[in-house]
N, C-alpha and C positions, 0 to 999 in steps of 0.2 A: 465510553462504551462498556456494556455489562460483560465478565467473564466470559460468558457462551458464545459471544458474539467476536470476542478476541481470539479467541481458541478455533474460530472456525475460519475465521481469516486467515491467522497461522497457518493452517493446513491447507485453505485454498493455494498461499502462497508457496508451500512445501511442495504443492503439487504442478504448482506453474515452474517450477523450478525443476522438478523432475522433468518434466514434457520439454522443456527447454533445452535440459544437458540431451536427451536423445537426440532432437532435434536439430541439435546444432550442427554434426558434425555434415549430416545429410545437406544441410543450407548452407556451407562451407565447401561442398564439394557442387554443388548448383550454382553456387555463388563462379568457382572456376571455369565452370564451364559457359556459361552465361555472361556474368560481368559481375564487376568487380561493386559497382556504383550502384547496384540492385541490392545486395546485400547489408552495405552500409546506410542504405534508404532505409529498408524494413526494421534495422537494427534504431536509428532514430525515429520510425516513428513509433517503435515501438518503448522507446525511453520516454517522446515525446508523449505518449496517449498515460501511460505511469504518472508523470509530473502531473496532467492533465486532472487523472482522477485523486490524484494524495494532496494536492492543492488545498481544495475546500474541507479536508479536514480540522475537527475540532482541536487546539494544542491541552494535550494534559498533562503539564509536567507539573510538579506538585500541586496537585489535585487528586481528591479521593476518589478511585475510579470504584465506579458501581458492579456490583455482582453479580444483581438480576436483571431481567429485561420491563417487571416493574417499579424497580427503585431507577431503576435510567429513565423514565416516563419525562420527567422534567425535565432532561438534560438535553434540549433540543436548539437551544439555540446557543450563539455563542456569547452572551451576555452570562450568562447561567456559569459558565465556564469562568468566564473574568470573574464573576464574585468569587469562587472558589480558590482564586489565583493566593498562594501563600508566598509572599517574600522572603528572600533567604535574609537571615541576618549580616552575612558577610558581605 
């Protein structure tokens, strides 16, 4: 994934993560009063739907990762990616 594209993820995530710590303590006290097995539901399917979307990502660990949005033009599929795969020596 190109730079701008990382950078923007980052912050979306910075941002779910803020809305989340607000969040929490309110659905902790909902959770009390309501039940117990309501909160631990939303809390899994909310790990559950995370796993769900980070799955099909591409792996790029030593791989040259792209800058722009069109030097990544090519990088769509995950064959593209195994060619680029570098072996450690170790």
């Amino acid at each position: 994934m190109p730079t701008t594209i990382r950078s923007t993820g980052l912050h979306a995530c910075s941002i779910s993560a803020r809305v989340g710590a607000f969040l929490a303590p309110y659905l902790v006290a909902a959770a009390n009063n309501y039940s117990y097995y309501l909160l631990n539901s939303l809390f899994l399917m909310l790990c559950a739907g995370a796993v769900l979307l980070t799955w099909g990502l591409p792996e790029t660990k030593d791989t040259t990762l792209q800058t722009t949005l069109q030097s990544a033009d090519h990088v769509t599929s995950a064959d593209h990616v195994q060619a680029n795969h570098v072996t450690s020596p170790v």
